[in-house]
VEXDOPA-120591 format. One record per residue (C-alpha): x, y, z; residue number from 1. Coordinates in pm, 1 decimal, padded with zeros to 6 digits. Example, Ala and Ser with C-alpha at 12.3 -4.5 7.8 and 13.67 -1.06 7.14 Angstrom:
BEGIN
R; c1; c2; c3; resi
R; 01230.0; -00450.0; 00780.0; 1
R; 01367.0; -00106.0; 00714.0; 2
This chain:
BEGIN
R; c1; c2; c3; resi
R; 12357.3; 11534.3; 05122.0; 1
R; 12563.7; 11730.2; 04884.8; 2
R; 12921.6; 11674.6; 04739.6; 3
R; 13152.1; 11891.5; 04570.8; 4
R; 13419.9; 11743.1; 04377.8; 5
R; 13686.3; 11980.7; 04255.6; 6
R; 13961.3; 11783.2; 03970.6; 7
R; 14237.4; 11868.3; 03779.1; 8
R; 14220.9; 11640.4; 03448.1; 9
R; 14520.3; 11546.3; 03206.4; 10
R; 14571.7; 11811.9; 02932.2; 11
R; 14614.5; 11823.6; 02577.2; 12
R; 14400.6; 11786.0; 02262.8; 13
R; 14484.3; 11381.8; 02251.6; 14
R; 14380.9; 11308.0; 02564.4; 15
R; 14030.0; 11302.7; 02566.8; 16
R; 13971.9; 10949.2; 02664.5; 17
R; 14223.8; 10968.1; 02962.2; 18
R; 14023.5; 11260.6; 03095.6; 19
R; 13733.7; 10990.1; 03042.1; 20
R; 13899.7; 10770.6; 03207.6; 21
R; 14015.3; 10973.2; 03490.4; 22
R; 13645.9; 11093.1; 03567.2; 23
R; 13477.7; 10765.4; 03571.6; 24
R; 13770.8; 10656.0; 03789.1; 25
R; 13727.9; 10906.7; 04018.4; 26
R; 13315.5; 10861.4; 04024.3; 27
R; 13397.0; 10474.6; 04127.1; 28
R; 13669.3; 10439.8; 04315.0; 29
R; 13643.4; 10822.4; 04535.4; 30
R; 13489.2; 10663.4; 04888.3; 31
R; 13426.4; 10877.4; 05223.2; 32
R; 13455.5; 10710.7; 05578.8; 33
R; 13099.2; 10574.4; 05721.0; 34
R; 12833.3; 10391.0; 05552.9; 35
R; 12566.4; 10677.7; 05520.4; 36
R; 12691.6; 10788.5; 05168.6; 37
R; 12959.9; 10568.1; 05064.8; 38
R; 13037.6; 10664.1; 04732.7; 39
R; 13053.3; 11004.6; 04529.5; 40
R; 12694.7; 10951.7; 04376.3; 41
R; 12553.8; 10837.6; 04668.2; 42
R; 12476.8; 11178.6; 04719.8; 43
R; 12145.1; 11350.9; 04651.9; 44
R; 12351.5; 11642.1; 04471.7; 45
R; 12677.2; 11634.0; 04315.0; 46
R; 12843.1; 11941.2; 04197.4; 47
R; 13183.5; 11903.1; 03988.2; 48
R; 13404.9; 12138.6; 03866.9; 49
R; 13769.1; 12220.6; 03782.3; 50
R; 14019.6; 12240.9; 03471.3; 51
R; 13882.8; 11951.4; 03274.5; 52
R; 14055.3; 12046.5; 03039.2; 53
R; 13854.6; 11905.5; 02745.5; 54
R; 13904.4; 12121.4; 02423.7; 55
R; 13754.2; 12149.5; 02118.1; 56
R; 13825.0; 11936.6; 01794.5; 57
R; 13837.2; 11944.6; 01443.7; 58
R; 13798.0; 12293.9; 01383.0; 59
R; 14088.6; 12518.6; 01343.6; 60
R; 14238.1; 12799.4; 01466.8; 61
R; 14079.9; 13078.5; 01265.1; 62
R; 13759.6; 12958.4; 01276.5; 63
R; 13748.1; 12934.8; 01618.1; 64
R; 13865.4; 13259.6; 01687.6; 65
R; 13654.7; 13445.5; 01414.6; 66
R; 13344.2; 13224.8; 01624.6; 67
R; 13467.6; 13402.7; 01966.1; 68
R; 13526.6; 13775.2; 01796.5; 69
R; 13138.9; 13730.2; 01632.4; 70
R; 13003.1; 13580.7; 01974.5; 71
R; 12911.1; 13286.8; 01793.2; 72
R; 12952.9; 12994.7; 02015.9; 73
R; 12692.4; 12785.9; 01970.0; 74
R; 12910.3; 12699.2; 01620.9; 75
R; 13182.5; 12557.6; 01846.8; 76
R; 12968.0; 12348.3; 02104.8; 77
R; 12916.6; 12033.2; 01866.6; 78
R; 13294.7; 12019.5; 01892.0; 79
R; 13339.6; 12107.3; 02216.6; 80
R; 13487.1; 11713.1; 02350.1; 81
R; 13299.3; 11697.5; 02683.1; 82
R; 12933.6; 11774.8; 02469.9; 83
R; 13039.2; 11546.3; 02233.8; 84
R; 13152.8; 11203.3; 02534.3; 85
R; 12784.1; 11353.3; 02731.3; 86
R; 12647.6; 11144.0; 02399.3; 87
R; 12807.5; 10861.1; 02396.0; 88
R; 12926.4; 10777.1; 02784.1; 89
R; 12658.8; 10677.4; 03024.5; 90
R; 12827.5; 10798.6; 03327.0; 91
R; 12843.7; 11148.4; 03221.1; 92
R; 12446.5; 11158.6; 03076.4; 93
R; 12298.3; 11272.4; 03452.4; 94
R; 12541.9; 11514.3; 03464.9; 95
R; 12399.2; 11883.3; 03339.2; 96
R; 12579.0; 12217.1; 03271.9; 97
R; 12460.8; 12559.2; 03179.9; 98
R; 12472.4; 12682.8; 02859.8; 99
R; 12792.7; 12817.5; 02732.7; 100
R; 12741.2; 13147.8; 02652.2; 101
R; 13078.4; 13319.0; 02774.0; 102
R; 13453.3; 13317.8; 02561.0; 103
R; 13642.2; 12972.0; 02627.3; 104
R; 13839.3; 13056.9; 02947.3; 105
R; 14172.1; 12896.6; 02793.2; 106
R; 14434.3; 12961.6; 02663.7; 107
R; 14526.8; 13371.7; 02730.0; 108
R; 14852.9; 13563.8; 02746.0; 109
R; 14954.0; 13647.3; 03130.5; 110
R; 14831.0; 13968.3; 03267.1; 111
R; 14578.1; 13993.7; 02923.6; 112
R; 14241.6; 13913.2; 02754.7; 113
R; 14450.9; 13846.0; 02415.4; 114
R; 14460.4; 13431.5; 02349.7; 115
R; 14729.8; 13269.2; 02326.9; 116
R; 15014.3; 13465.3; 02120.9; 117
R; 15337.1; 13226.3; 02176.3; 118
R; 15452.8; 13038.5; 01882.0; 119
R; 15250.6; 12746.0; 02018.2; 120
R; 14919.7; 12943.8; 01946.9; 121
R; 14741.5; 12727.0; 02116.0; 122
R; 14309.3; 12668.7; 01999.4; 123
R; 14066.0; 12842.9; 02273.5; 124
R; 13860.3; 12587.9; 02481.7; 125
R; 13652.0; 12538.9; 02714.7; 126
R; 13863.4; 12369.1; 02964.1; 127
R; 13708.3; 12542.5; 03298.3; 128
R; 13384.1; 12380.2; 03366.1; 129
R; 13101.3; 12348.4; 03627.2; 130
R; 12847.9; 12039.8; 03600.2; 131
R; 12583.5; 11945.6; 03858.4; 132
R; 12373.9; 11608.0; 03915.0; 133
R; 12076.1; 11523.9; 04126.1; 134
R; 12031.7; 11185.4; 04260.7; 135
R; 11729.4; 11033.7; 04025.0; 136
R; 11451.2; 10806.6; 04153.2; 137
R; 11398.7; 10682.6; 03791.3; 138
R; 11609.6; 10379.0; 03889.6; 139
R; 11449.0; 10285.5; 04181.2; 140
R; 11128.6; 10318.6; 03959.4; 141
R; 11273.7; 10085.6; 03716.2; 142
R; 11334.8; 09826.0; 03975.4; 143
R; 11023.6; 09866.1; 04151.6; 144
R; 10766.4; 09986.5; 03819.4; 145
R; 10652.0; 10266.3; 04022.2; 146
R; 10711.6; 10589.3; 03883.7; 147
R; 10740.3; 10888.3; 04139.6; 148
R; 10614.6; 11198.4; 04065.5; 149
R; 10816.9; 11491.7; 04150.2; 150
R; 11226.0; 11479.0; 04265.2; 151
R; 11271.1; 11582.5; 04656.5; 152
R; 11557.0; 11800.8; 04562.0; 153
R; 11583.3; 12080.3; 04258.6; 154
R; 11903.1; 12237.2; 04164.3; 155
R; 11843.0; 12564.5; 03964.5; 156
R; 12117.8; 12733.0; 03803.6; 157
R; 12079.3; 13119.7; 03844.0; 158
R; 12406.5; 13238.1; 03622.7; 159
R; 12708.8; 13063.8; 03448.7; 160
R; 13001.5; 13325.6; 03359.6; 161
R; 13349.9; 13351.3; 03322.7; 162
R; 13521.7; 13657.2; 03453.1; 163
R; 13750.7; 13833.6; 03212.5; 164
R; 13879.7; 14082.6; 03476.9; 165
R; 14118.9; 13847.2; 03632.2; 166
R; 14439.3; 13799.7; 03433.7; 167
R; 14735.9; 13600.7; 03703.2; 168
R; 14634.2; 13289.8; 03490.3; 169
R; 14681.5; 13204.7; 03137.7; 170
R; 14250.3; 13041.6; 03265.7; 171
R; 14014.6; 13309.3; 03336.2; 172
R; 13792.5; 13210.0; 03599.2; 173
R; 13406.4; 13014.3; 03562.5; 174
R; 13155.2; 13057.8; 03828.1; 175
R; 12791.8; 12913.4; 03873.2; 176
R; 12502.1; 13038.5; 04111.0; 177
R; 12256.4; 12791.7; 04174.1; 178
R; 11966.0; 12745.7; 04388.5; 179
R; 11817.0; 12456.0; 04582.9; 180
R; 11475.9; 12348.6; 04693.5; 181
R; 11383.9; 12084.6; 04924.7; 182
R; 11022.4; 11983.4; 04751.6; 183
R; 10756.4; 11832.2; 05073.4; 184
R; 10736.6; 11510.2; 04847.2; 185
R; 10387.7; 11510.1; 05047.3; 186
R; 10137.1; 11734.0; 05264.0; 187
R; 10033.2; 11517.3; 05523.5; 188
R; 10201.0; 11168.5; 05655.9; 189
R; 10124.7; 10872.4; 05469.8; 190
R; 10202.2; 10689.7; 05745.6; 191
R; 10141.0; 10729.9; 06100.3; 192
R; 10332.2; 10454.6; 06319.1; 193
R; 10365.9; 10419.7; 06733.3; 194
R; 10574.4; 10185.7; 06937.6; 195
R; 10345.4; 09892.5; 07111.5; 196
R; 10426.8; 09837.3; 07481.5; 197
R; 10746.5; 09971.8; 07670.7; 198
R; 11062.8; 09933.5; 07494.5; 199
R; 11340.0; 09718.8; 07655.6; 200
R; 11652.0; 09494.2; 07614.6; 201
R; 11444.3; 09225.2; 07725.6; 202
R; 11227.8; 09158.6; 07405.1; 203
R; 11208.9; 09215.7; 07065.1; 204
R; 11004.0; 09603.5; 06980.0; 205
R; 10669.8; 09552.7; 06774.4; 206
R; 10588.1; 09855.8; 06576.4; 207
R; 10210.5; 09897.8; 06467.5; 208
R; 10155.9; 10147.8; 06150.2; 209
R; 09861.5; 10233.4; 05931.0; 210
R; 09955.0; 10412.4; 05615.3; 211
R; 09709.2; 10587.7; 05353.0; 212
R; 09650.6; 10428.0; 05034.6; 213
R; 09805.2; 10737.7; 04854.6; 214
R; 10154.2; 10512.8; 04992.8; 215
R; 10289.2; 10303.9; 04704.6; 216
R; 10429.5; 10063.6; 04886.2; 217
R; 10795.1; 09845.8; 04810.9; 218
R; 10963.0; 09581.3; 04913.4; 219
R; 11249.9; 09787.6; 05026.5; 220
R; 11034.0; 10016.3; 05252.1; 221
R; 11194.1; 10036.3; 05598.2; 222
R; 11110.5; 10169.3; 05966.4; 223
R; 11402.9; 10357.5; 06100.7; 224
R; 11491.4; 10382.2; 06517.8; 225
R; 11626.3; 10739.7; 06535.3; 226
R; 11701.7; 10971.0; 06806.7; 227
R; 11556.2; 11252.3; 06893.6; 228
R; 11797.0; 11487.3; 06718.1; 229
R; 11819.0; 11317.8; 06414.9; 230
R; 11911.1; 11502.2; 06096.2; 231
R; 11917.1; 11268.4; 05829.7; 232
R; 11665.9; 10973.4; 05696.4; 233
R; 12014.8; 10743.9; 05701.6; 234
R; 12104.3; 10857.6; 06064.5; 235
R; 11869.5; 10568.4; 06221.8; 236
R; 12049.9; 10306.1; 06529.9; 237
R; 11830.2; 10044.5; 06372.8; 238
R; 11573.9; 09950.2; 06107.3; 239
R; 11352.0; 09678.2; 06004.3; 240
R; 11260.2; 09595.3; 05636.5; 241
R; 10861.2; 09668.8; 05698.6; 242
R; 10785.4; 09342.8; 05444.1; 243
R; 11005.6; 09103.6; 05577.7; 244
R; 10957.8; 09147.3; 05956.9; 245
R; 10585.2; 09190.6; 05919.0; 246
R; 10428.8; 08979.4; 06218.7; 247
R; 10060.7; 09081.4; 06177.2; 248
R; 09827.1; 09259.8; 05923.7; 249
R; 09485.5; 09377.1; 05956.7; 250
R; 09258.6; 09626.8; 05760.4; 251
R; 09357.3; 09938.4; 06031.4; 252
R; 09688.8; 09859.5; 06070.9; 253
R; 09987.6; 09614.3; 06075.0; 254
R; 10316.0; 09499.1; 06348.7; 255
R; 10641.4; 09488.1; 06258.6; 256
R; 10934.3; 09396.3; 06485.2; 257
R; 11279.7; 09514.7; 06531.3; 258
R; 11486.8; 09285.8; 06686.2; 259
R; 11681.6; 09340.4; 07051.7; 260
R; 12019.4; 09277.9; 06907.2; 261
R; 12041.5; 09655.4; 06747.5; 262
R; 11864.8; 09861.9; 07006.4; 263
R; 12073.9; 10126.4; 07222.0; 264
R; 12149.4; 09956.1; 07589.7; 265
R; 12136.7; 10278.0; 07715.5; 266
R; 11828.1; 10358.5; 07652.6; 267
R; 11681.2; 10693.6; 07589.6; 268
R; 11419.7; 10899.4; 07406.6; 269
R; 11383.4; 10830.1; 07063.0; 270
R; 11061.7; 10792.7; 06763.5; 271
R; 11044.7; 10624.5; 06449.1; 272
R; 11009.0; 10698.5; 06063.8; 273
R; 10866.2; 10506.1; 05806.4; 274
R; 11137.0; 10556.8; 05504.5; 275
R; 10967.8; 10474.9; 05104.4; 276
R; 11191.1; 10356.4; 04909.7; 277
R; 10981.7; 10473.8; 04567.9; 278
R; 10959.2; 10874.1; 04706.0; 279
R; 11308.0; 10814.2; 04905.5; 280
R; 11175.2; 11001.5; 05225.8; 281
R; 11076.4; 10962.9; 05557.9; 282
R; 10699.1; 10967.6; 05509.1; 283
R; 10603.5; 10937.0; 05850.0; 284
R; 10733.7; 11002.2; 06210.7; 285
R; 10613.6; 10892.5; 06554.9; 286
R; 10595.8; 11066.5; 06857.4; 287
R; 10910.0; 11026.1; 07058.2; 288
R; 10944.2; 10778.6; 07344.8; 289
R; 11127.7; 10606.7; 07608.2; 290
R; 11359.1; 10332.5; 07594.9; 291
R; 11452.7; 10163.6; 07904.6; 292
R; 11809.9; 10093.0; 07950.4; 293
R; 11938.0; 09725.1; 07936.0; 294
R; 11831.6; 09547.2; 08289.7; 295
R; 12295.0; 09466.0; 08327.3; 296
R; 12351.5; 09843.3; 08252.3; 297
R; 12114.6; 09985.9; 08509.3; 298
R; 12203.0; 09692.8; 08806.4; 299
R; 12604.3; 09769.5; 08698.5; 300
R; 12490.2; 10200.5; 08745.6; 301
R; 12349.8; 10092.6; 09075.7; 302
R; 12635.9; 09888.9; 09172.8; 303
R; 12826.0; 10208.9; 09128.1; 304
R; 12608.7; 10436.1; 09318.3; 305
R; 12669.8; 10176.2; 09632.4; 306
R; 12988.8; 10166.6; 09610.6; 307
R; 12987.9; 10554.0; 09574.3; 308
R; 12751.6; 10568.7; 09863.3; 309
R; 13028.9; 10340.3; 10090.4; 310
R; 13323.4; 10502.9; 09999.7; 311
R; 13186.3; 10849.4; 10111.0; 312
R; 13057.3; 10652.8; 10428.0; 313
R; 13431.4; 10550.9; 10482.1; 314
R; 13567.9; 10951.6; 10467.6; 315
């Protein structure tokens, strides 16, 4: 899934570590309804942007203008304050931003391209910014020591400008193009999995799977219950941890259960997908199938169609 996060932080030169503070704040505390991706980087990409308003330090006004009229940037970017926290604050070092290769977009004269003129004269920054993040499986590799190969998602950026043209704000405005792929983490399904008997309300479901030995396996692994139209690997009714509900293993293939209490009482057609925690995927699916509906639910439908049946009897 992908977030955008637009933000307005405090301004002023001094204020750098409350614009610190405000974005970590935001990164912990900003929570959407449901469970599927709780928290802002929960997310597999993260895209945030806005006034940040960070500005840069030390150097003074001449210099920094005589940097701008020369097209010399790159002597400003040490001093630029949000290069200079992306050192120093772990929170911000997964974040990444294109190369800033366009005139600070702050502060100009209304209805101009001249910077600031008013007996404030204010120092040019970069205070309009765009910064992207892609989930990283380096810290599930941590936990688990193995190391995946390739990310599932890319973010690309195509072009990073500011647009001098527009003049209502004393900000000219930043825009990024980006592109994303969705990498096939693999070719083929490491895992091929079926449900074992008939599905019902009655017993607990046994799942039998086989999986390649290309599979690094984890003790987080899980086998999802999804229906059919299923978009998303967190969009499962139920799932089993594959290690800790194991019930049988033998060289072609091993049984886990899932127990009654989560499956749907209505029944219905649904399959199952083997999620890894280490390539964060659904590396195999099963062929869809029936479950029957809960023994109450279908005598309490066909209690129903009597009564149906007697009250048309009646007319």
């Amino acid at each position: 899934m992908v977030c955008f996060v637009n933000c307005h932080l405090p301004a002023h030169m001094e204020n750098a570590e409350q614009r610190l503070d405000n974005f970590e704040h935001i990164l912990e505390m900003q929570q959407f309804e449901g469970e599927k991706v709780p928290g802002v980087l929960d997310h597999d990409v993260l895209f945030w942007f806005g006034d940040l308003n960070f500005r840069i330090e030390d150097y003074g006004l001449h210099f920094i203008r005589e940097s701008i009229n020369n097209n010399r940037f790159s002597l400003l970017w040490e001093k630029d304050q949000l290069n200079m926290a992306k050192k120093k604050e772990a929170f911000l070092q997964e974040f990444r931003e294109g190369p800033l290769q366009f005139k600070p977009t702050y502060k100009f004269d209304l209805y101009s391209n001249e910077y600031d003129t008013s007996g404030k004269k204010r120092k040019p920054a970069w205070t309009d910014r765009i910064l992207w993040r892609v989930k990283s499986l380096l810290p599930y590799a941590s936990e688990t020591g193995e190391v995946p190969e390739k990310q599932a998602i890319s973010v690309s950026l195509h072009s990073y400008a500011s647009h001098m043209s527009y003049s209502i704000s004393d900000h000219k405005p930043v825009t990024g193009t980006f592109g994303l792929e969705l990498k096939p983490l693999v070719s083929i399904p490491l895992v091929s999995l079926h449900p074992v008997g008939d599905w019902n309300m009655e017993q607990d479901a046994v799942v039998s799977y086989s999986a390649l030995s290309e599979l690094q396996h984890s003790a987080w692994d899980w086998i999802g219950l999804y229906k059919v139209t299923f978009r998303h690997a967190n969009d499962y009714v139920v799932y089993a941890w594959v290690q800790d509900n194991e019930i049988s293993s033998g060289e072609d293939a091993k049984q886990v259960y899932l127990s009654t209490e989560g499956l749907p009482t209505e029944g219905g057609q649904f399959l199952l997908g083997y999620y890894s925690h280490t390539m964060q995927s659904i590396v195999g699916l099963s062929q869809h199938f029936q479950i029957q509906p809960s023994r109450t639910l279908a005598e309490k439908d066909l209690a129903w169609d009597g009564e149906a049946l007697q009250c048309g009897a009646a007319k």
